[in-house]
Backbone as numpy.savetxt, mean C-alpha at the origin, in Angstrom:
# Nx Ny Nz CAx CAy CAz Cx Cy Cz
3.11 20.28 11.49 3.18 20.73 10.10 1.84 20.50 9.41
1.21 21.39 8.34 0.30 21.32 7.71 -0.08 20.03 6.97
1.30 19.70 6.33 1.12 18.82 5.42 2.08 17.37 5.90
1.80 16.72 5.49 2.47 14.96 6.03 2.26 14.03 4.84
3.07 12.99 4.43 2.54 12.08 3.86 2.37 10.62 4.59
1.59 10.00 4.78 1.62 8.82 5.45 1.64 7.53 4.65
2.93 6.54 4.92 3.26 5.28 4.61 2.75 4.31 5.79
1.88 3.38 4.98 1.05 2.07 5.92 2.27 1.27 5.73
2.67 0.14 7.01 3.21 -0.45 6.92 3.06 -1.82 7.54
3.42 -2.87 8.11 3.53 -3.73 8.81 5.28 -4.44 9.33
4.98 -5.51 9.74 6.99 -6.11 9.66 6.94 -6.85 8.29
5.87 -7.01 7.41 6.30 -7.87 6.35 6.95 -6.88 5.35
6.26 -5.75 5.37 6.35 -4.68 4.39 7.36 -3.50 5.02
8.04 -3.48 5.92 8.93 -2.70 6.78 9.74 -1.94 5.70
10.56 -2.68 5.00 11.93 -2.41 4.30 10.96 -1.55 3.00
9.65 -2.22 2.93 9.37 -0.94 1.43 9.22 0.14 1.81
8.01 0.23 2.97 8.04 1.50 3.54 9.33 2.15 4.03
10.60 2.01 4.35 11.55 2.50 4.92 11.96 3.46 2.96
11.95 2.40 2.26 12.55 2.78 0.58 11.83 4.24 0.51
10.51 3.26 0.54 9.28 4.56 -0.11 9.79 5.72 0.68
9.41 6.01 2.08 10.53 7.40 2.42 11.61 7.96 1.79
12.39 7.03 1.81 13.81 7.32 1.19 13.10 7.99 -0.48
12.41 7.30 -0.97 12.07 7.89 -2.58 11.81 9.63 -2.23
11.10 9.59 -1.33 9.97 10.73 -1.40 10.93 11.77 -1.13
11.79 11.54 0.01 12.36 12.45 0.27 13.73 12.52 -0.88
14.18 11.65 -1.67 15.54 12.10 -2.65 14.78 12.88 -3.60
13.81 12.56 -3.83 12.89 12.70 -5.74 12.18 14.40 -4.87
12.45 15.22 -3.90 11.46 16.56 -3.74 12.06 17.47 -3.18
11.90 18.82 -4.16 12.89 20.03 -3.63 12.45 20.85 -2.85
11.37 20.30 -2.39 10.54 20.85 -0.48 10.22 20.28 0.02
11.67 19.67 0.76 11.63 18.54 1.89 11.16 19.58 3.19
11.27 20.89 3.39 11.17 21.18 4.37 9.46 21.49 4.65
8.89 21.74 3.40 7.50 21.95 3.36 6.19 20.60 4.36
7.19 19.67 4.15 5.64 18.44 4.77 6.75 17.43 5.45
6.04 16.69 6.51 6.33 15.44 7.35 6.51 14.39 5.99
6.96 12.90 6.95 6.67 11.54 6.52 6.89 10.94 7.67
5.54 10.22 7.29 4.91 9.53 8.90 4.95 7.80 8.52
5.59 7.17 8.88 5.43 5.59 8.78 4.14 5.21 9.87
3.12 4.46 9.35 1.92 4.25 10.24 2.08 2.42 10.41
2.73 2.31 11.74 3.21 0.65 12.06 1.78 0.14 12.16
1.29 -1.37 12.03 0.76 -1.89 12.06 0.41 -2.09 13.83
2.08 -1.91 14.19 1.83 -2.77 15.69 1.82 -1.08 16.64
1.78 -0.15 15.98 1.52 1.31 16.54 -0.20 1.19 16.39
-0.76 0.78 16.36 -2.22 1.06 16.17 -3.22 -0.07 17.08
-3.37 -0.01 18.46 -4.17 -0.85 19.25 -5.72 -1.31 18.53
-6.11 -0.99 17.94 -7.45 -1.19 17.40 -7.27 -2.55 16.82
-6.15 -2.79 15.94 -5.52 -3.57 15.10 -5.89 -5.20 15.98
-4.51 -4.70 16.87 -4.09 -5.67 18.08 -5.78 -6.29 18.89
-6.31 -5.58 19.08 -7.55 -5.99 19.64 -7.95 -6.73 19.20
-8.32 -6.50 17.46 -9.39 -7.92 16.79 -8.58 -8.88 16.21
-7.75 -9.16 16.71 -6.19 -10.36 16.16 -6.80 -11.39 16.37
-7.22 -12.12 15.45 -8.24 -13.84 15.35 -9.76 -12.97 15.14
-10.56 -12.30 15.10 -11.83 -12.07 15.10 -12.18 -12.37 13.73
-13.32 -12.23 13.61 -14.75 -12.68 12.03 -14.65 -11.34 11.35
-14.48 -10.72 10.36 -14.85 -9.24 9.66 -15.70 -9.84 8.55
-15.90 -8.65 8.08 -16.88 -8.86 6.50 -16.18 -7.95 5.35
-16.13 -9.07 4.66 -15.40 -8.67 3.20 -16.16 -8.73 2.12
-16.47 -8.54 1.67 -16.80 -8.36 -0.22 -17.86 -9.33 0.12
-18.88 -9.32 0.65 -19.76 -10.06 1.25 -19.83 -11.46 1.97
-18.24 -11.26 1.88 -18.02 -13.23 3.24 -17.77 -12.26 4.26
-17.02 -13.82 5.06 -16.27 -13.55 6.47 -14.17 -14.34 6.60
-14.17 -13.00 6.92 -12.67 -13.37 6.70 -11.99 -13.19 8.14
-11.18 -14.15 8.32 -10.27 -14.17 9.90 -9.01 -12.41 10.01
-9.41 -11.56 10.81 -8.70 -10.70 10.73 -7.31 -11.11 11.77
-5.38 -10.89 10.79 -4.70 -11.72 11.44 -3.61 -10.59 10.80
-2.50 -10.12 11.75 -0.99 -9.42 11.58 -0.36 -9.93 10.29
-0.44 -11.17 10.21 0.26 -11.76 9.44 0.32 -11.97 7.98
-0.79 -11.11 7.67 -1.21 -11.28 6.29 -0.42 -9.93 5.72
0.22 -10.14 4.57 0.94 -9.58 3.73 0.38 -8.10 3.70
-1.24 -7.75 3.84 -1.48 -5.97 3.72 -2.53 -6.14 4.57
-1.97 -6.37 5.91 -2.98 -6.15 7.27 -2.94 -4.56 7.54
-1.95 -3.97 6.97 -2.07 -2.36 7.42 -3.25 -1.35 6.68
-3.66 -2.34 5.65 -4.24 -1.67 4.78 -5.86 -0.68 5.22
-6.14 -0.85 6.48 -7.57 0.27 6.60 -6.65 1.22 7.60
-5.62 1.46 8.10 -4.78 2.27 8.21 -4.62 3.89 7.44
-5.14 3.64 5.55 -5.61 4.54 4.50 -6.63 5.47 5.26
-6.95 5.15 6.12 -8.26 6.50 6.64 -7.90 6.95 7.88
-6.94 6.59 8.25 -6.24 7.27 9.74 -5.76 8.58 9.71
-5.12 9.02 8.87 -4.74 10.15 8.70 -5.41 11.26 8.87
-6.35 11.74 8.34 -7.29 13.02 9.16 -6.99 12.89 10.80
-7.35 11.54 10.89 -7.34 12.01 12.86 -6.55 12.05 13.17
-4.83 11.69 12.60 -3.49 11.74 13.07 -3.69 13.24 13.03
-3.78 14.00 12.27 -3.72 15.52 11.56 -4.28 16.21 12.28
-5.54 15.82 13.08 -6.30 16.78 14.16 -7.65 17.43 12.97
-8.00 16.83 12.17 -8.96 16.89 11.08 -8.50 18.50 10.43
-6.88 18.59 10.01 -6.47 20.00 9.42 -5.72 19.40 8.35
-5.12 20.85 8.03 -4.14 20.77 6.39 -4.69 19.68 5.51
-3.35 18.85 5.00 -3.39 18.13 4.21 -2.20 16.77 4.04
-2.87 16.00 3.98 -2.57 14.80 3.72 -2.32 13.47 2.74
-1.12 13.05 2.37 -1.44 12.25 1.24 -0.86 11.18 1.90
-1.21 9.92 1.38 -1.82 8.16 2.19 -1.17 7.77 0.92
0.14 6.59 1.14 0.68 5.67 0.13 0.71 4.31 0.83
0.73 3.32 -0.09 1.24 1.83 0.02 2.59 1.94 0.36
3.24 0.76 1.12 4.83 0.92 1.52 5.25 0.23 -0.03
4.63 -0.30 -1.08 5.33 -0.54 -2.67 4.85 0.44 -3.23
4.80 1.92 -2.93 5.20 2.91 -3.25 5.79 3.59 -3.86
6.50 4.73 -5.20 7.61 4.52 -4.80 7.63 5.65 -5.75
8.46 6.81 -5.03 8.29 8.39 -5.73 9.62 8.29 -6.81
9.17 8.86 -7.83 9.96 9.69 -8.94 9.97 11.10 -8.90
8.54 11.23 -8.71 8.51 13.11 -9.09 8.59 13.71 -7.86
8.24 15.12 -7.51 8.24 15.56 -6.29 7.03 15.97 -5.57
6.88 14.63 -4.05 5.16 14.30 -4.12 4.61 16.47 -3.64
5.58 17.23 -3.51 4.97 18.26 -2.96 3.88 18.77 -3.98
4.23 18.74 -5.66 2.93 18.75 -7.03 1.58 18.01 -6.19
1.82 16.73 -5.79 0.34 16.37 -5.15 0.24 17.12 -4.02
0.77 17.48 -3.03 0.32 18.01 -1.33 -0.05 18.96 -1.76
0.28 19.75 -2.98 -0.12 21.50 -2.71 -0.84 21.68 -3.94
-1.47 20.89 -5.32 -2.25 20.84 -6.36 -3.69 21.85 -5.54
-4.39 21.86 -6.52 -5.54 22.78 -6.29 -6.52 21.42 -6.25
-7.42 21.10 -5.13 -8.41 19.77 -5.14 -9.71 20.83 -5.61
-9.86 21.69 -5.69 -11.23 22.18 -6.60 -12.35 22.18 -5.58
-12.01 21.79 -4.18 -13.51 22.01 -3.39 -13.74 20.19 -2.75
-12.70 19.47 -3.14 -12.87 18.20 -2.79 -12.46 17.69 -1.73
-13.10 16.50 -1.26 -12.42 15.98 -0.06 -11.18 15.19 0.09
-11.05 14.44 -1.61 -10.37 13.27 -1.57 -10.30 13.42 -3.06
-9.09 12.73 -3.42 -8.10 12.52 -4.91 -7.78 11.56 -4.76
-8.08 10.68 -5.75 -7.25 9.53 -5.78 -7.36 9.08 -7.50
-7.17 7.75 -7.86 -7.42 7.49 -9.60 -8.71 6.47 -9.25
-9.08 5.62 -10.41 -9.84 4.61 -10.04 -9.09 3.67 -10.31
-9.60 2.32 -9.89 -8.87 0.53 -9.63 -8.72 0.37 -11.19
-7.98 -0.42 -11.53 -8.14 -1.04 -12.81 -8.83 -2.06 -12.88
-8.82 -3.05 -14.26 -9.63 -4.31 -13.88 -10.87 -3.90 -13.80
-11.13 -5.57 -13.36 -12.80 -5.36 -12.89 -13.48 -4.50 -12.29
-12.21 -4.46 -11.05 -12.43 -3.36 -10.05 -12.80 -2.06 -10.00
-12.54 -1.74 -11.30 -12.33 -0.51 -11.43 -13.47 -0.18 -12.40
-14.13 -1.35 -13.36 -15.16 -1.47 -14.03 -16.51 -1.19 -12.94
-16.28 -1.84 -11.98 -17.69 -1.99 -10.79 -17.84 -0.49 -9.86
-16.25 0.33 -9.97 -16.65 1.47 -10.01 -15.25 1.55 -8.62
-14.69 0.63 -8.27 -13.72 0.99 -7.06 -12.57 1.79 -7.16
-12.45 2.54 -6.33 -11.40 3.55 -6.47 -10.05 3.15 -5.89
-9.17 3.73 -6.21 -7.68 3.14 -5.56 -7.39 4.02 -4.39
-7.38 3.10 -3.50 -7.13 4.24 -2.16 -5.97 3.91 -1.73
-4.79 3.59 -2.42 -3.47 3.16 -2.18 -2.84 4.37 -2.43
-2.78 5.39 -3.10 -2.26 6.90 -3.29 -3.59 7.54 -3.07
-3.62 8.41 -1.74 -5.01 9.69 -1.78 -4.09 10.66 -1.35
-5.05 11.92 -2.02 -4.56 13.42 -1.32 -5.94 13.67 -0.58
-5.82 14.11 0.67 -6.43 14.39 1.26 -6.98 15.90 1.94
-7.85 16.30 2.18 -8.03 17.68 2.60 -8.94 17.13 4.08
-8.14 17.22 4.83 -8.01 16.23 6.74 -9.41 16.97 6.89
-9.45 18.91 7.22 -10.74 19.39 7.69 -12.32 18.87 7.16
-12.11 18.23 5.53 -13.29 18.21 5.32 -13.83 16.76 5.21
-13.11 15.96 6.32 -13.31 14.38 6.55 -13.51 13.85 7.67
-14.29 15.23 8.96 -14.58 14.79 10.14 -15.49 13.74 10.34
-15.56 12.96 9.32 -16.34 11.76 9.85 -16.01 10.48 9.77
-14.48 10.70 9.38 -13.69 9.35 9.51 -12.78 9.30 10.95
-13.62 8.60 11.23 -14.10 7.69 12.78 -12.97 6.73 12.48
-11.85 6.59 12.97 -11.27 5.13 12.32 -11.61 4.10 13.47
-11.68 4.60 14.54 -11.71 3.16 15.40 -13.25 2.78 15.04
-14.29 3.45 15.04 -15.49 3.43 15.31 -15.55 2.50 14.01
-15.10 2.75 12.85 -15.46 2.59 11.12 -15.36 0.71 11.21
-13.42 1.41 11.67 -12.70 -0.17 12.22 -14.02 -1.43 12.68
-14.41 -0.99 13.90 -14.81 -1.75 14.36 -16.43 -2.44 13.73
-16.89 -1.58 13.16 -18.15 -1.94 12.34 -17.76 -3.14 11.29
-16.97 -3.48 11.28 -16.96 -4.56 10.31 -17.00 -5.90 10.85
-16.39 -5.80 11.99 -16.51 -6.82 13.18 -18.10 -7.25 13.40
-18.59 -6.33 13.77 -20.42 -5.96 13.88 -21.05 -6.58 12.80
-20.30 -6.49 11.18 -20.83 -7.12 10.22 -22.02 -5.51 9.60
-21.33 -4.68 9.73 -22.15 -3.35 9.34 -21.32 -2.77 8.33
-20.25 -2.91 8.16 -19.22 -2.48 7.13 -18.60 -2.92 6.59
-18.43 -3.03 5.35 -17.73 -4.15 4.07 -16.47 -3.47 4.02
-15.47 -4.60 4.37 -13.80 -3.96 4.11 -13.80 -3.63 2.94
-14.09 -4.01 1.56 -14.13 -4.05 0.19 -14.77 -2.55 -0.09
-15.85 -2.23 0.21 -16.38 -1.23 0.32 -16.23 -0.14 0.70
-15.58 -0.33 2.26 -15.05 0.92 2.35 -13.48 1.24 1.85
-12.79 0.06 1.32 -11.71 0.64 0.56 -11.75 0.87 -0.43
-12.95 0.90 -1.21 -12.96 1.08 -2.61 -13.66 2.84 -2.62
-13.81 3.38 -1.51 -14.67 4.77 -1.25 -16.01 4.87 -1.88
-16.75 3.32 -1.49 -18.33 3.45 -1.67 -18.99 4.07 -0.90
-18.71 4.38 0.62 -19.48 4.91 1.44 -19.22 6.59 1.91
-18.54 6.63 0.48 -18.26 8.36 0.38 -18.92 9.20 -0.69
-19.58 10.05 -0.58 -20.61 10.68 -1.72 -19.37 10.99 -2.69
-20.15 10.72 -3.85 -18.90 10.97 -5.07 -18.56 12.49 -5.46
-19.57 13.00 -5.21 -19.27 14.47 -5.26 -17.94 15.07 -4.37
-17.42 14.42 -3.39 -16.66 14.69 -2.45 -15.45 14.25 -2.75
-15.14 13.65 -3.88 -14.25 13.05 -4.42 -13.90 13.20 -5.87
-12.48 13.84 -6.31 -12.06 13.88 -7.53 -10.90 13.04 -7.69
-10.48 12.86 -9.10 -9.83 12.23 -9.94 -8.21 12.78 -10.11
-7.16 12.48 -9.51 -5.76 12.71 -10.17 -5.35 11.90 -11.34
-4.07 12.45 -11.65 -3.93 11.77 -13.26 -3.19 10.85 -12.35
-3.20 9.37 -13.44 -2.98 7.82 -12.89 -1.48 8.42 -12.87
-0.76 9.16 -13.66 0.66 9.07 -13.27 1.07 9.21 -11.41
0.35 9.62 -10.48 0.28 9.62 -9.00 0.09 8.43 -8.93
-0.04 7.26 -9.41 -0.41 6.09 -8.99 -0.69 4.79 -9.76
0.57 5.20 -10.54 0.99 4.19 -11.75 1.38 2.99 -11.47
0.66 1.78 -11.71 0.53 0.63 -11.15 1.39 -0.01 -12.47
2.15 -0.50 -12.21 3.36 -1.60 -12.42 3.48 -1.14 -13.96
3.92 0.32 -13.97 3.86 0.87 -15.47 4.94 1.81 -15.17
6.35 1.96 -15.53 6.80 3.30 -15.42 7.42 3.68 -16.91
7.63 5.41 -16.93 7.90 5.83 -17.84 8.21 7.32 -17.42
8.90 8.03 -18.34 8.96 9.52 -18.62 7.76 10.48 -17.51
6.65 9.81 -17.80 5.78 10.49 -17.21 5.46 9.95 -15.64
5.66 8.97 -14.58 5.26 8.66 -13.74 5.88 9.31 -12.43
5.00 9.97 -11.54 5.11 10.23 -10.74 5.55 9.81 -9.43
4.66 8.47 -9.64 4.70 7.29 -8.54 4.38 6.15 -9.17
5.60 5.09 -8.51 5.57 3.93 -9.14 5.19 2.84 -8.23
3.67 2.64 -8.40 2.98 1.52 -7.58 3.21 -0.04 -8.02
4.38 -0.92 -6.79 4.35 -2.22 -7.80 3.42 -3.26 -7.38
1.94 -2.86 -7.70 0.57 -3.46 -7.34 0.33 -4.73 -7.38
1.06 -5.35 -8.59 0.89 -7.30 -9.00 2.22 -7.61 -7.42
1.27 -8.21 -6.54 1.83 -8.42 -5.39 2.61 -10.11 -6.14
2.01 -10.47 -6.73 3.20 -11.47 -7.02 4.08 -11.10 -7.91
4.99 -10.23 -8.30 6.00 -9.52 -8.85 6.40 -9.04 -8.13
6.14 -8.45 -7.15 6.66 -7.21 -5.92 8.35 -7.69 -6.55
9.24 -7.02 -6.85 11.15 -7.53 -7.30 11.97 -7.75 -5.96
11.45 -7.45 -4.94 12.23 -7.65 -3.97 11.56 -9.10 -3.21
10.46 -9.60 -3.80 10.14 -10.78 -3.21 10.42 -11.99 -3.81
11.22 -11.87 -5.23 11.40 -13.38 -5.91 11.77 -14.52 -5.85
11.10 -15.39 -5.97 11.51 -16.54 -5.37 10.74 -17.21 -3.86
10.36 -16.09 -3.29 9.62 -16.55 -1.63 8.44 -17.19 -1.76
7.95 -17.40 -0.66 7.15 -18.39 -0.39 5.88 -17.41 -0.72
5.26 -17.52 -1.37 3.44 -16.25 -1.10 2.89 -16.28 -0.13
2.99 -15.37 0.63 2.18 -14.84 1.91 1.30 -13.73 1.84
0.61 -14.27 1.26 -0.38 -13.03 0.93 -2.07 -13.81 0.62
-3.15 -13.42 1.30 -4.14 -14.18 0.83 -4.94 -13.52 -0.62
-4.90 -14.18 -1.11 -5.75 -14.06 -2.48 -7.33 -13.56 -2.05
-7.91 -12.80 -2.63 -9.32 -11.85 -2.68 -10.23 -13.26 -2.79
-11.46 -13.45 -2.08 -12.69 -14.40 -2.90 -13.74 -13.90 -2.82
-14.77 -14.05 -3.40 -16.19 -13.65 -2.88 -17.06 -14.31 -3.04
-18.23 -14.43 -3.40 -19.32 -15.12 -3.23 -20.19 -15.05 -4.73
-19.21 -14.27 -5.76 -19.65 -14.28 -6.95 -19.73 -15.25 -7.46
-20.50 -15.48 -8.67 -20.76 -16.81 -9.16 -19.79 -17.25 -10.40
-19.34 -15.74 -10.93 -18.43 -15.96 -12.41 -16.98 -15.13 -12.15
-16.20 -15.02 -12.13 -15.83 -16.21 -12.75 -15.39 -17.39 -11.84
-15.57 -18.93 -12.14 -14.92 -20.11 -11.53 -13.91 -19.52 -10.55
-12.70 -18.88 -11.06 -11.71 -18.97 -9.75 -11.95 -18.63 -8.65
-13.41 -17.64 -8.42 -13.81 -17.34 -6.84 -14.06 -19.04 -6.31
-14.77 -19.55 -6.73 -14.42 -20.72 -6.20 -13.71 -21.98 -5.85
-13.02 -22.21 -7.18 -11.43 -22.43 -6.55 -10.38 -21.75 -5.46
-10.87 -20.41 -5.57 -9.92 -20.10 -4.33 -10.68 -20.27 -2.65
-12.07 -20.65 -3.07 -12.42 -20.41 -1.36 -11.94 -21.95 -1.39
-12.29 -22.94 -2.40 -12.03 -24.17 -1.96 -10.46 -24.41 -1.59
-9.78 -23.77 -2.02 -8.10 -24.41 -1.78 -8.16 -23.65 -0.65
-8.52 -22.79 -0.37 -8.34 -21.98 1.59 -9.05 -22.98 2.45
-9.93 -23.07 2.16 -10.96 -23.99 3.12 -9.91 -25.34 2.92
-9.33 -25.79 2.06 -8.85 -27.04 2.28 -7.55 -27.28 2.21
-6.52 -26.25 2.22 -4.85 -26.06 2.53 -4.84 -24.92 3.04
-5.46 -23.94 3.75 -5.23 -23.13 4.78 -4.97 -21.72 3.09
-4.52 -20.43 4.54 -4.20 -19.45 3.31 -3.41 -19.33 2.53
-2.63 -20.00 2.50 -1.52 -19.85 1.93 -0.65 -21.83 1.51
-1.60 -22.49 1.39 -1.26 -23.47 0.32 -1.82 -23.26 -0.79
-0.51 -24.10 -1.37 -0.94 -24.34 -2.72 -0.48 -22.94 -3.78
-0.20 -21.98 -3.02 -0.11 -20.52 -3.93 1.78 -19.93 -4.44
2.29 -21.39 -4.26 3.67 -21.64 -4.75 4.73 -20.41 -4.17
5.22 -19.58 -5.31 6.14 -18.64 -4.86 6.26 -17.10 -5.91
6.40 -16.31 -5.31 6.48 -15.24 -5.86 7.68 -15.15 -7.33
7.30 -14.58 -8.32 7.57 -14.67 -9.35 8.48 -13.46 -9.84
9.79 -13.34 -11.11 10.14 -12.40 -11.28 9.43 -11.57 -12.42
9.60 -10.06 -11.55 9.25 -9.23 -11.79 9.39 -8.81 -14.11
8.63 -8.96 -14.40 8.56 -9.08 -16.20 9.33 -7.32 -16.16
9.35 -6.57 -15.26 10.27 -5.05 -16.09 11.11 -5.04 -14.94
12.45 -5.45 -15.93 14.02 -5.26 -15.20 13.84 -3.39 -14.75
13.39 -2.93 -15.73 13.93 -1.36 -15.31 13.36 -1.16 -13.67
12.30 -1.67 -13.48 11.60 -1.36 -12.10 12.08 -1.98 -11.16
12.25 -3.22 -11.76 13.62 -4.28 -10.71 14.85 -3.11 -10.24
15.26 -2.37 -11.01 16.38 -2.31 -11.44 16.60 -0.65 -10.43
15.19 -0.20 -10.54 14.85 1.39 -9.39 14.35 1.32 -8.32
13.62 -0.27 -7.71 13.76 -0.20 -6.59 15.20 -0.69 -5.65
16.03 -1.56 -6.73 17.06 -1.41 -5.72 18.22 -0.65 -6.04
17.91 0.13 -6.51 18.91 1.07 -6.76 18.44 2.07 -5.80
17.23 2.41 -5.32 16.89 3.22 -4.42 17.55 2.41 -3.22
17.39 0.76 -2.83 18.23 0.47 -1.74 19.91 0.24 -2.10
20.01 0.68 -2.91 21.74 0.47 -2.98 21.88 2.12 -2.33
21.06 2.84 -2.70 21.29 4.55 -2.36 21.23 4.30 -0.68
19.93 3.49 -0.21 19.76 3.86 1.24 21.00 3.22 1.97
21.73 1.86 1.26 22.65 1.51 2.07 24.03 2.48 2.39
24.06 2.90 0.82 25.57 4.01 0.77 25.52 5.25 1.83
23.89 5.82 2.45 23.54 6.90 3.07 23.37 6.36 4.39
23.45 4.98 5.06 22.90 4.47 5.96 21.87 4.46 6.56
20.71 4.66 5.90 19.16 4.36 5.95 18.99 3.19 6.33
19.53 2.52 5.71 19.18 0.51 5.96 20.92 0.21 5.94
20.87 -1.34 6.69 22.03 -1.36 7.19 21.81 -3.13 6.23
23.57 -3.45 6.14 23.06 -5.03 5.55 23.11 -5.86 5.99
23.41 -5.42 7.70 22.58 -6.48 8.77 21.17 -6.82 8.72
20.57 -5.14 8.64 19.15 -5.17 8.71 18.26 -6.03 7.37
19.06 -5.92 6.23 18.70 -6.77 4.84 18.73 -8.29 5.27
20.01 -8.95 5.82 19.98 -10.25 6.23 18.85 -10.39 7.26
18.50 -10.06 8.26 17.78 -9.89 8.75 15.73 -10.14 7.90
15.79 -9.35 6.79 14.55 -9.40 6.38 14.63 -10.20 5.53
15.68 -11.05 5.05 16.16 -11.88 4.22 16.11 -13.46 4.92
16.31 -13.41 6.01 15.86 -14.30 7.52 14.41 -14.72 7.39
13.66 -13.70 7.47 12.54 -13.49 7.99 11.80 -13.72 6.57
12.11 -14.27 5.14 11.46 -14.09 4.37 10.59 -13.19 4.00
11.01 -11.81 3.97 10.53 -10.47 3.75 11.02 -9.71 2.93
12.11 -10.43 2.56 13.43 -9.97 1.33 14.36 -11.24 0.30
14.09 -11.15 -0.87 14.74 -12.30 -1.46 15.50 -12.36 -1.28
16.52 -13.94 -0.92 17.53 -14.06 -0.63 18.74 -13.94 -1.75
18.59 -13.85 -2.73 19.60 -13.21 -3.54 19.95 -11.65 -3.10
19.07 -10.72 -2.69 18.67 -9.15 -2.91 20.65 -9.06 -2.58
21.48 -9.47 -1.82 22.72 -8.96 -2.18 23.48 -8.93 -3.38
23.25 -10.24 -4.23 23.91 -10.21 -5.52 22.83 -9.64 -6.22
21.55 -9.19 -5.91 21.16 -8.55 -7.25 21.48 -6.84 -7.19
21.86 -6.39 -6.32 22.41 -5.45 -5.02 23.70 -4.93 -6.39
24.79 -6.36 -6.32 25.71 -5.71 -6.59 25.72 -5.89 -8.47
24.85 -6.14 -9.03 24.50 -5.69 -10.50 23.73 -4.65 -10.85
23.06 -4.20 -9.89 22.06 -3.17 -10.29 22.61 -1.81 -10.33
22.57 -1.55 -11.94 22.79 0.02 -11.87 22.83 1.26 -10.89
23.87 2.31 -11.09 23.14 3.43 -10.21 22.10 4.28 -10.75
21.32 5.11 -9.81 20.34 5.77 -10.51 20.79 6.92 -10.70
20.02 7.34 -12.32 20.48 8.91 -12.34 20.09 9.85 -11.29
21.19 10.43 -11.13 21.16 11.43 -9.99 19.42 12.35 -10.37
C-alpha cells in the first residue's frame, strides 16, 4: 500500500502502541486507504547489536540499553526504507493517540516537502528542535535515510542522537510545518487531532509506578539541574532517586485513554489477562482495572 502509518514501540510501551492503533483505526473513515505498522524494538537487529555500547547525545556519552522507557525512539527514520523509498508515510509515538481521521494528514498537500512535523516546545523548541514524534512523510524524497548506517554513526561518535532527532541534519527547506493540532502535547480540545501524552511523568496509565525512564542531561552550564541530574545518575544509577510516576492533572485525557482501552477490551484487541500481565510487569498501573470500571464511555 502507498500509504502506512508507523507506531515505534518497545515491551515497556506495547499496550500504548496496541491503543494508538486501535485510535487510528476507530477515529478514520478510510481505513481501507493506508496500513498500520507497529515497529517492535526487538524486530529491528541494529538495535540488538549495540545493547551495552557508548553513543553520543546532546554532546555526552550515554549507555545504549532495551530497557529504557523510549529505546524505540530512532526507529522515527525507518520508515522510508520499510516503504521501499515510495508513497507516504506518517511516524507516531506509541502515547499517541488519534481523535481525528489521520487520513487529513496521509493525503494533505506537503507543498514540495520532504517532511511535516510541528516544532518542540520549551527550550527545545526555542533552540530550534523539531518534534519528530508525529511526521508525515514523502518516503521518495528521503533516499538518504540510511537507518542502519545513520544508527550506527553515533556509536562512531559522528552523530548526535539529540540532533538527529530534533531534524538538524536536514536542510530546512525540505521541511514544513503542520498545525500543532497533529501533535498536541498534553492539551486536548474541540480542535485536536492527535493527542500526544508527552509529560512522560503523567503518562495516566502509569500512576503510581516506579519511573523508568532516564531523564535528558547535557553538558550545559545553566540551568543547575543538568547537573544535578548527571550527579544523581553517576551516583544512584538511572533510575534512583526519580520516585514514581504521578497523576495525570486532566481527568478528561485520563478518562480517553482508557476509554479507548475499555473499547479495545469489549472488541477483543487486548485481553485482561494481557492487562494483568503488563500490570505484572510494571508497564500498567495497578489500579488500571478499577479505574477501567469508572471511566466513562466514549462518544461514539
Amino acid at each position: 500500500m502507498d500509504y502506512c502509518v508507523f507506531i515505534q514501540a518497545n515491551h515497556k510501551q506495547m499496550l500504548g502502541a496496541i491503543v494508538a492503533e486501535y485510535a487510528l483505526r476507530r477515529n478514520s473513515r478510510n481505513n481501507d486507504k493506508f496500513d498500520v505498522r507497529i515497529m517492535r524494538y526487538e524486530d529491528i537487529p541494529v538495535f540488538r547489536e549495540h545493547e551495552g555500547d557508548v553513543f553520543l547525545r546532546d554532546g555526552g556519552k550515554r549507555v545504549w540499553v532495551r530497557n529504557d522507557l523510549q529505546s524505540f525512539t530512532p526507529s522515527r527514520f525507518l520508515p522510508p526504507q520499510l516503504m521501499g523509498y515510495s508513497g507516504r508515510a506518517a511516524v507516531i509515538d506509541p502515547d499517541v493517540f488519534a481523535l481525528g481521521d489521520v487520513w487529513e494528514l496521509l493525503s494533505r498537500d506537503m507543498h514540495g516537502k520532504a517532511i511535516m512535523c510541528r516544532p518542540k516546545s520549551g527550550n527545545k523548541g526555542k533552540r530550534g528542535c523539531l518534534a519528530t514524534s508525529v511526521m508525515l512523510l514523502d518516503c521518495a524524497r528521503l533516499p538518504h535515510w540510511k537507518f542502519a548506517e545513520q544508527f550506527n554513526a553515533m556509536f562512531e561518535f559522528k552523530r548526535d542522537y539529540m540532533k538527529w532527532v530534533c531534524l538538524k541534519y536536514e536542510d530546512p527547506e525540505t521541511i514544513g510545518l503542520f498545525e500543532n493540532k497533529w501533535n498536541d502535547f498534553d492539551h486536548l480540545t474541540d480542535q485536536t487531532k492527535m493527542l500526544h501524552t508527552t509529560k512522560r511523568k503523567h503518562q495516566p496509565w502509569k500512576t503510581g509506578l516506579p519511573v523508568d525512564y532516564r531523564p535528558a542531561d547535557s553538558f550545559r552550564l545553566f540551568p543547575p539541574r543538568h547537573w544535578l541530574r548527571r550527579t544523581r545518575r553517576a551516583l544512584f544509577g538511572d533510575y534512583g532517586l526519580l520516585g514514581t510516576y504521578g497523576k495525570h492533572p486532566d481527568s478528561n485525557q485520563e478518562n480517553f485513554f482508557f476509554g479507548l482501552v475499555q473499547e479495545c477490551l469489549e472488541q477483543g484487541v487486548i485481553t485482561e489477562a494481557q492487562l494483568r500481565d503488563e500490570m505484572r510487569w510494571n508497564h500498567l498501573r495497578h489500579d488500571a482495572l478499577e479505574v477501567l470500571e469508572r471511566t466513562p464511555p466514549l462518544a461514539a
